[in-house]
C-alpha positions in Angstrom: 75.8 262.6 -11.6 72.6 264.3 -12.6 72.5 267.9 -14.9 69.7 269.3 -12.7 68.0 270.1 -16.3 64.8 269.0 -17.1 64.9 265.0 -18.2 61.6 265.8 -20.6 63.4 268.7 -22.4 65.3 267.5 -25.2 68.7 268.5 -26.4 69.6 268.7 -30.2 67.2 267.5 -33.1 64.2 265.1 -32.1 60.9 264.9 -33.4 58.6 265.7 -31.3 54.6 264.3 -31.3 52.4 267.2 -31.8 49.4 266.8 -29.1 47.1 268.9 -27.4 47.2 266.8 -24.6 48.2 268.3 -21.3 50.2 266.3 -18.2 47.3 265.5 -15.7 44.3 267.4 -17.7 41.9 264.6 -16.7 42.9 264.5 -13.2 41.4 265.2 -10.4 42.8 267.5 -7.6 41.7 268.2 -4.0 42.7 268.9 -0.9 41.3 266.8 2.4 42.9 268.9 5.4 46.9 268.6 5.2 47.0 266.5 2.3 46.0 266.8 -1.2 45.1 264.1 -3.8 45.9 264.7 -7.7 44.6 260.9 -9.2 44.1 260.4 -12.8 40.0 260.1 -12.6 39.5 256.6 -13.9 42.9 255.1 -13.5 43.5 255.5 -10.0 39.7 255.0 -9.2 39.1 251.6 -11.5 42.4 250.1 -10.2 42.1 250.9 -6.8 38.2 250.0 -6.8 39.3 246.4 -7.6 42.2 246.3 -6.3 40.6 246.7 -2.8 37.5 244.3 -4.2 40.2 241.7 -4.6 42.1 242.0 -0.9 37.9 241.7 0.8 37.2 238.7 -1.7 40.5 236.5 -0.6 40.0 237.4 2.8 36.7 236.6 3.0 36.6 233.3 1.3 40.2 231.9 2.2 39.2 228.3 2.4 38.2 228.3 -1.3 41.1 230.4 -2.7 43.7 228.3 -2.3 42.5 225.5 -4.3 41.1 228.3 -6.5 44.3 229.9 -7.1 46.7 226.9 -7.8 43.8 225.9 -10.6 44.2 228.9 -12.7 47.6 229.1 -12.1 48.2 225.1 -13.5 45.7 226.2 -16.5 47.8 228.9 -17.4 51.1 227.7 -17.5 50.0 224.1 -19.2 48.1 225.9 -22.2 49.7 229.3 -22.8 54.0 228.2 -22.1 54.2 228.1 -25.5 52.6 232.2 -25.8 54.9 233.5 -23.1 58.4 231.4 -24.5 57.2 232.6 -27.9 56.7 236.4 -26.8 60.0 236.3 -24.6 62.1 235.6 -27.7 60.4 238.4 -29.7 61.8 240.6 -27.1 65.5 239.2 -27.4 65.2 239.3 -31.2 64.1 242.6 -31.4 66.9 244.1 -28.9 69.8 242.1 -31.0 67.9 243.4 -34.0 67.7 246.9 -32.8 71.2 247.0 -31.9 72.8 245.5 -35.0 70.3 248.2 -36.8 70.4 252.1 -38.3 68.1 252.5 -35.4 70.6 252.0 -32.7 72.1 255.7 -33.6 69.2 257.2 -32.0 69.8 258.9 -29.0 67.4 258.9 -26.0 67.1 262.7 -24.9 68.2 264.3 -28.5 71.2 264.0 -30.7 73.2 266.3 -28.3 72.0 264.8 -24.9 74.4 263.8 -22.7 73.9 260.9 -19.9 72.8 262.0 -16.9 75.0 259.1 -14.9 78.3 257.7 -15.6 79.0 254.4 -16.7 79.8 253.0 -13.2 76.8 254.9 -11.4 74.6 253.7 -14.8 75.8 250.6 -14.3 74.9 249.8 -10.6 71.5 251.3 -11.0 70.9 248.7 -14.0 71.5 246.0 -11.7 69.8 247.2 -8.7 66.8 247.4 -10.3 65.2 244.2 -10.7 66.0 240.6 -9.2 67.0 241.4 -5.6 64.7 239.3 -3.9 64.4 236.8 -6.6 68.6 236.8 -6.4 68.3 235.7 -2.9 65.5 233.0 -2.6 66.6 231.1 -5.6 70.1 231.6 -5.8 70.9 228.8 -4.6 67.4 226.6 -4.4 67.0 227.1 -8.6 71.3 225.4 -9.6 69.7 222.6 -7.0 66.7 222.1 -7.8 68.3 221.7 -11.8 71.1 220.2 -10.9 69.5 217.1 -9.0 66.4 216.9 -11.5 69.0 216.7 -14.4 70.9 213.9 -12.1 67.8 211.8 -12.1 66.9 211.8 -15.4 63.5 211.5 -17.4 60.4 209.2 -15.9 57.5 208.3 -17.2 54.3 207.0 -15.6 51.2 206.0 -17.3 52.8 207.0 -20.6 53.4 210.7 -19.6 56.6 212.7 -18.9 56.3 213.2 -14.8 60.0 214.5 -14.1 61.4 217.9 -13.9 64.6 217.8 -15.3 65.3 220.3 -18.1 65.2 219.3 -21.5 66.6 215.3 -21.6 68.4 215.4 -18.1 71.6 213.9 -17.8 70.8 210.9 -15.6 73.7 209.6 -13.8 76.7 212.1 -15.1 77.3 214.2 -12.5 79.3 216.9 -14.5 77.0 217.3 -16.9 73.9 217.7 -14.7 75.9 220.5 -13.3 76.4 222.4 -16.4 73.0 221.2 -17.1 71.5 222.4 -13.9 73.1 226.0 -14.3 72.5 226.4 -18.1 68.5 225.8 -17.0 68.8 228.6 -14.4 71.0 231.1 -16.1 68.1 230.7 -18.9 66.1 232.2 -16.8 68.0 235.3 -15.1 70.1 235.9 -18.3 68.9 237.9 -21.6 65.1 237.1 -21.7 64.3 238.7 -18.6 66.5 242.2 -19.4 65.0 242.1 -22.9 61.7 242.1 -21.5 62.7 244.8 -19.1 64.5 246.8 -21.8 61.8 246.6 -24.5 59.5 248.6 -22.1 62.3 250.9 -20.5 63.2 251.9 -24.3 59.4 252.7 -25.3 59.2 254.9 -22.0 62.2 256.6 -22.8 61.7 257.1 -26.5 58.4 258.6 -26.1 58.7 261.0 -22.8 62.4 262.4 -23.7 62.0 262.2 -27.5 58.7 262.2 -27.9 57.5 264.7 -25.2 55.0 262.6 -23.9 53.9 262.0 -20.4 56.1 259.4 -18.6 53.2 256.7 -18.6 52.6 253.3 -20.4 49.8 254.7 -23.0 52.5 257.6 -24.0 54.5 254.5 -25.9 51.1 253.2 -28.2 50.9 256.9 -29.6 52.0 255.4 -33.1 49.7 252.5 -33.1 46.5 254.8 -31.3 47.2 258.4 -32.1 45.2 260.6 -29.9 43.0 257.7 -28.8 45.6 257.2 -26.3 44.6 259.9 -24.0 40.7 257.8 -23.8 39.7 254.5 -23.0 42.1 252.3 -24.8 44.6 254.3 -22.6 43.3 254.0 -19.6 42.7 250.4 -19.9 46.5 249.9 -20.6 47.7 251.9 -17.9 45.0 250.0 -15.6 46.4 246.9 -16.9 50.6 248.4 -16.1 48.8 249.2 -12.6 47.5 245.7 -11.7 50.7 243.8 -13.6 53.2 246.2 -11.0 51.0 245.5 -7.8 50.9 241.8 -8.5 54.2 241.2 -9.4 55.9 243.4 -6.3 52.9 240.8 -4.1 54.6 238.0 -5.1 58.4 239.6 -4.6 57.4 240.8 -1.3 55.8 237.1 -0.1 58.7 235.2 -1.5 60.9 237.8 0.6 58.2 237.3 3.5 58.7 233.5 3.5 62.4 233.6 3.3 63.0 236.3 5.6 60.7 233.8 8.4 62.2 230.6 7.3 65.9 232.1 8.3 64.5 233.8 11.4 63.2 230.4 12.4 66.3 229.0 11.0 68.7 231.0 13.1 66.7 232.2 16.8 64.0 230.1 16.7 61.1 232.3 15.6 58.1 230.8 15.0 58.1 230.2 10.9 54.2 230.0 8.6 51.9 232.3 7.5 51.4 234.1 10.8 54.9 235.7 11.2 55.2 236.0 7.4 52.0 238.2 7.9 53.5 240.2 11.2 56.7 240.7 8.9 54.9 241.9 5.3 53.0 244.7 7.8 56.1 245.6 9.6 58.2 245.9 6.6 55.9 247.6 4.8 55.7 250.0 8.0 59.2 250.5 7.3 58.7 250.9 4.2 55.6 253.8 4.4 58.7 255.3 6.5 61.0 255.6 3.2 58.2 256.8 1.4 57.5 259.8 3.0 61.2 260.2 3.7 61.2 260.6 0.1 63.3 259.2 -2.8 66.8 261.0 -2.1 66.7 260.4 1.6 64.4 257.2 1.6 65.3 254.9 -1.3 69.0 256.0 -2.5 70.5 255.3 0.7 68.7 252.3 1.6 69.7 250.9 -2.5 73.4 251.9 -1.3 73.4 249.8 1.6 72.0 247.0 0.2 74.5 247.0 -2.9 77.1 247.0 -0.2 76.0 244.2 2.2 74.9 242.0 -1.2 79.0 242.7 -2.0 80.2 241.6 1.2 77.9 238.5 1.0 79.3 238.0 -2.9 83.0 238.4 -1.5 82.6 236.0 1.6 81.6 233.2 -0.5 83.8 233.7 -3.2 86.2 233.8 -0.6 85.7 230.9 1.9 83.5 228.5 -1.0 85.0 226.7 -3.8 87.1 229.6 -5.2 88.2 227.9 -8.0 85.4 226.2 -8.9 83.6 229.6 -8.5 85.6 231.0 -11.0 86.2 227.9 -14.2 82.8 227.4 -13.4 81.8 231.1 -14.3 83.7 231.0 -18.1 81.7 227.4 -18.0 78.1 228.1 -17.1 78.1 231.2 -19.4 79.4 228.3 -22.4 76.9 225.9 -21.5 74.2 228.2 -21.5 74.8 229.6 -24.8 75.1 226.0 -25.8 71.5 225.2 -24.7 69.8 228.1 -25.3 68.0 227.4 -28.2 66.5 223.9 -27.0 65.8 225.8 -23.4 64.2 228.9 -25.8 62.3 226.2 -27.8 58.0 227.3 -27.3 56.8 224.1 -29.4 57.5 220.3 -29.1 58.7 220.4 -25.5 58.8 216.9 -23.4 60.3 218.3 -20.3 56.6 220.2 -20.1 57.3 220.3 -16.1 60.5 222.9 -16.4 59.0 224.4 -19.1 55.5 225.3 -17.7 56.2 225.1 -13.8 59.8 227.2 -13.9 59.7 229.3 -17.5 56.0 230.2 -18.1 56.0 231.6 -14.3 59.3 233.4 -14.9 58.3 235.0 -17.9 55.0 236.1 -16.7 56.2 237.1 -13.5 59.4 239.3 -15.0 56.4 241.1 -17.4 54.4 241.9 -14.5 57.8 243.5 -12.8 58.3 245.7 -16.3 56.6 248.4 -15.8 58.6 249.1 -12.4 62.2 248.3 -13.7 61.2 249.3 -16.7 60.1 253.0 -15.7 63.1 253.1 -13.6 65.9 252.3 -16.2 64.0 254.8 -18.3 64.4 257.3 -16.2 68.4 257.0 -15.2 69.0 256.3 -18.8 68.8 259.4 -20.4 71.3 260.7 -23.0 72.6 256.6 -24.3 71.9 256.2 -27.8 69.6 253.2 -28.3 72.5 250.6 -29.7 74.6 251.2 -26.4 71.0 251.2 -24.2 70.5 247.7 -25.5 73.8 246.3 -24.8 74.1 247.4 -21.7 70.8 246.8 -20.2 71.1 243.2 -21.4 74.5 242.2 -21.2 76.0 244.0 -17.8 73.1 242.9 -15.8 72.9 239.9 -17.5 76.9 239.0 -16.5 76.3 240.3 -13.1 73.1 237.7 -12.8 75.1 234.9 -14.3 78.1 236.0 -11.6 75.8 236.2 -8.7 74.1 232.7 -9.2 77.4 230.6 -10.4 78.6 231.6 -6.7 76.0 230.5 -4.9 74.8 227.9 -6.9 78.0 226.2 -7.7 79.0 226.6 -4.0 75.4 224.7 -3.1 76.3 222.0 -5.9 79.8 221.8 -4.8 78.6 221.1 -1.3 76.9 217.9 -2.8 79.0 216.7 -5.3 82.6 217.2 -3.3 81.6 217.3 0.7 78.3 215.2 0.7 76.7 217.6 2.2 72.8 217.2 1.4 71.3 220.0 4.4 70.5 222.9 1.7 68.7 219.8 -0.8 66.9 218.5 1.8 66.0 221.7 3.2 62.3 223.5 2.4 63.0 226.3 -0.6 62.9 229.4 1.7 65.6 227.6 3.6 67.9 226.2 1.2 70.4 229.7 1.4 70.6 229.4 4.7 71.6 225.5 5.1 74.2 226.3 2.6 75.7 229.1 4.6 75.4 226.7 7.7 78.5 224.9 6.2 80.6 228.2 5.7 82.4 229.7 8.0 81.2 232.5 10.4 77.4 230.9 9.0 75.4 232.9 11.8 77.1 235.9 10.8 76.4 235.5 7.3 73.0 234.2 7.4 72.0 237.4 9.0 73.3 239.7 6.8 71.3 237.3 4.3 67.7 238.1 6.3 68.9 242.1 6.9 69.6 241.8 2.9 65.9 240.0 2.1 64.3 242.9 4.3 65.9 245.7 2.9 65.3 244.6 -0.5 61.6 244.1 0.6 61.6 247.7 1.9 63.4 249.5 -1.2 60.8 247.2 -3.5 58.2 248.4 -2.3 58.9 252.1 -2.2 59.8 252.2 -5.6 56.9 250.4 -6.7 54.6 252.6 -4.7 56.8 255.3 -7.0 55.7 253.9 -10.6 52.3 252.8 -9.9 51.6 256.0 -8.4 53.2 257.8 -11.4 51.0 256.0 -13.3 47.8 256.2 -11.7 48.3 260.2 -11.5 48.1 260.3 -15.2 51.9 260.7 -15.5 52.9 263.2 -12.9 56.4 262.3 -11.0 55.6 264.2 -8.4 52.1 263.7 -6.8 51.2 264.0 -2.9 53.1 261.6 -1.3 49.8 260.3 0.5 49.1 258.8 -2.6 52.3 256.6 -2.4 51.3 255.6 0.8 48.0 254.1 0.1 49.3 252.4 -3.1 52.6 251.1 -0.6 49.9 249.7 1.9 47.6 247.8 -0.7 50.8 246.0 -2.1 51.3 244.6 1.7 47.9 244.3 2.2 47.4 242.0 -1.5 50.5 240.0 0.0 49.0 239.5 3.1 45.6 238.1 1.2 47.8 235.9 -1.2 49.5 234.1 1.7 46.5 233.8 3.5 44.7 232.8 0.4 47.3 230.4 -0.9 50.9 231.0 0.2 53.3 230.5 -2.9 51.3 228.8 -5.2 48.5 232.0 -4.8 51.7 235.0 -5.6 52.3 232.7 -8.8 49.2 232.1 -9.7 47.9 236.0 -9.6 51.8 237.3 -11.2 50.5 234.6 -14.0 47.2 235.7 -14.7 48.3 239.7 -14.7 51.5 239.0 -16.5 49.5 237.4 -19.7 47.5 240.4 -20.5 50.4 242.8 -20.2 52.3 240.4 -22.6 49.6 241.7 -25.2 50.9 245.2 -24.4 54.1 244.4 -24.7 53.7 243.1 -28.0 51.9 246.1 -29.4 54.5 248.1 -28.2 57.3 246.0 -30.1 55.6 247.7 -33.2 55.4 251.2 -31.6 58.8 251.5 -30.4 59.9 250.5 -34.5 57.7 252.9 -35.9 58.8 255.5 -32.8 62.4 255.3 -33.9 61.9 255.4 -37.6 60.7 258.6 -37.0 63.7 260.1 -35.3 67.0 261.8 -36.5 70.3 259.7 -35.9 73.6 260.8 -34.6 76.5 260.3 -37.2 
């Protein structure tokens, strides 16, 4: 439950940056009619500029794109896995670091804030933030996909390493690929991902309620810049959180697209391509410019709290009529396995399964940094009044759990299906399709299925709301609550950039552009590793 007080007033001792830099002094503000526009002058016009360039170029030239797109995505991952592994476990280190630390007494908010949420309320938010779609198409594709590469075992042709089982497989041993399979994946929804989310959500927080900076990504280089933040190095790093955000929700939003037409097809016979994934991206995102000017209380909350519920209900009905037992052992004995594997999986140097690590990791990594400035933002802001040490543990352990939870069900219920029933539909079936064809051997499987499409939509809908929320934040030079017809035209570009990435490419084009934006905002993240140190060194401690 909120206070009602002012988030960016402090309570208790903190120490405070001394600027004469003023929220929104280099804005622009006018009014056109009924609606106003209050932009940050080169932020919102350099971003959107290209932004726009971008959406005309694909169009325009989609017969060359596609090939276009899948070469700089392969160049990307095959010479710079080893940068975003290596920068992924700087994040992890520093969290366990930070929490273990004197640091970790540092409160977010002052030494006498208190939280604005309770732990349950905290909690739920944490998880709701980040993976829904990404929870959904490859909850139970990703423990397959594993599992059956791992089953196979390592082959070579010509010399070279052409499988794309994790690490050295386990060829033949069907328990072992299992734990195998769902070590690999875990790896990837587990404590890298949060850490990279929490590194940025505890910079934004550190600096806006300790700090008294503007709620922006520049605010957090302070130490490192000084007041060269409010120029050009500023803007380019906010122009870069602007591009990583828009990218990343593009490629959420057509993974979503593609699943959400695969189980329409799937279950009434819709037509299923890039045509009705294009018809649903621009009527979701309809639905979605609805939300938006609803606002975030009436828009946004209520639409989060019906998702939570119906992702429950799915959760329940598959614990419930899968393999329960196996659901559960198996939970205590992914969690093991992982942990057992997670340096060789973690490993950014001397890797021969180059095909998981560049084609599954590099993307991950890449595409959870382009998401960090939207979770990121948004943990920052419901976190207020934690001390740093409880921060950490929570944002990566609790969502981290609740990841682990989510994908043992529905990946050990896919791989139980194979192993136990022989039932092959959902590995034989194309990715978007693979949750669907193993709710097609459950119970009540019409039912469920489309509670799975209602859940991909909704998802889709609260997405892209909220990212419309943060990039908007950003690109008004900080201010949370700028004309909503600002919202709107950054909610229709990240429909209309999904549209041209389909058409330009389909999956291979979202990867290849949350790639290419998620490399230079790993430089930012970085840099703010060393800012957020020097930020809390600076601050008083709670006993």
């Amino acid at each position: 439950m909120t206070t009602g007080k002012d988030p960016m007033i402090p309570d208790g001792k903190v120490n405070p940056i001394d600027t004469d830099y003023q929220i929104g002094q280099d804005n622009i503000v006018v009014k056109l009619g009924p609606f106003g526009l209050d932009i940050h002058n080169r932020v919102f016009l350099i971003s959107g500029l290209a932004i726009i360039a971008f959406v005309v170029i694909t169009l325009a030239f989609g017969s060359y794109a596609g090939p276009a797109f899948a070469a700089l995505r392969n160049s990307l991952t095959a010479n710079l896995d080893w940068f975003f592994i290596s920068a992924a476990n700087i994040f992890v280190l520093l969290c366990l670091a930070l929490i273990i630390s004197p640091l970790g007494k540092v409160r977010l908010g002052g030494t006498e804030a208190i939280p604005d949420f309770t732990y349950v309320g905290w909690f739920s938010m944490l998880f709701a933030a980040g993976m829904g779609i990404g929870l959904m198409f490859y909850g139970v594709s990703e423990p397959l996909t594993h599992f059956g590469t791992a089953l196979n075992g390592v082959e070579f042709a010509d010399g070279e390493r052409v499988d794309w089982a994790p690490l050295g497989g386990a060829a033949g041993d069907t328990a072992a690929a299992a734990k195998l399979g769902m070590a690999a994946t875990i790896f990837h929804w587990a404590l890298h991902p949060w850490a990279i989310y929490a590194i940025l959500a505890l910079g934004l927080a550190l600096f806006s309620f300790n700090k008294g900076l503007p709620l922006t990504i520049r605010s957090v280089f302070y130490p490192i810049l000084g007041e060269r933040v409010w120029g050009w190095p500023g803007h380019i790093i906010d122009i870069l959180a602007v591009f990583a955000t828009l990218f990343g929700l593009a490629t959420s939003l057509g993974i979503g697209a593609s699943q959400a037409s695969a189980g329409l097809h799937y279950l009434f016979g819709l037509p299923s391509g890039t045509t009705t994934e294009v018809i649903l991206i621009i009527v979701i995102t309809a639905l979605a410019l609805i939300s938006v000017i609803a606002g975030l209380e009436a828009g946004v909350k209520r639409l989060s709290e019906i998702n939570m519920l119906l992702a429950a209900m799915l959760l329940l009905f598959v614990i419930i009529v899968g393999p329960t037992l196996a659901i559960f052992t198996g939970f205590a004995e992914n969690v093991v396995s992982y942990v057992q594997h997670l340096p060789a999986l973690a490993n950014p140097i001397g890797r021969e399964d180059t095909n998981y690590a560049q084609g599954w990791t590099t993307f991950y990594w890449a595409w959870w940094i382009s998401w960090s400035p939207f979770v990121g933002m948004f943990i920052a802001r419901v976190s207020r009044g934690r001390t740093v040490r409880e921060f950490l543990i929570s944002v990566l352990l609790i969502p981290s759990l609740a990841c682990v939870f989510w994908m043992t069900v529905f990946g050990s219920t896919a791989i139980d299906q194979v192993v136990n029933d022989g039932y092959n539909a959902a590995v034989e079936a194309d990715l978007p399709l693979q949750l669907f064809a193993m709710l097609d051997a459950l119970p009540l499987a019409q039912i469920s299925s489309f509670i799975a499409i209602i859940l991909v939509i909704v998802f889709f809908i609260t997405s892209s709301d909220s990212g419309s929320l943060v990039i908007d934040t950003i690109a008004a030079g900080g201010k949370v609550n700028a004309p909503t017809v600002q919202r709107v035209f950054w909610c229709t570009f990240e429909g209309l950039v999904a549209i041209a990435l389909l058409i330009g490419g389909g999956l291979t084009a979202l990867q290849a552009m949350a790639v290419s934006t998620g490399l230079p905002f790993t430089l930012v993240l970085l840099a703010a590793c060393v800012a957020i140190v020097k930020g809390l060194m600076s601050e008083p401690r709670v006993p």
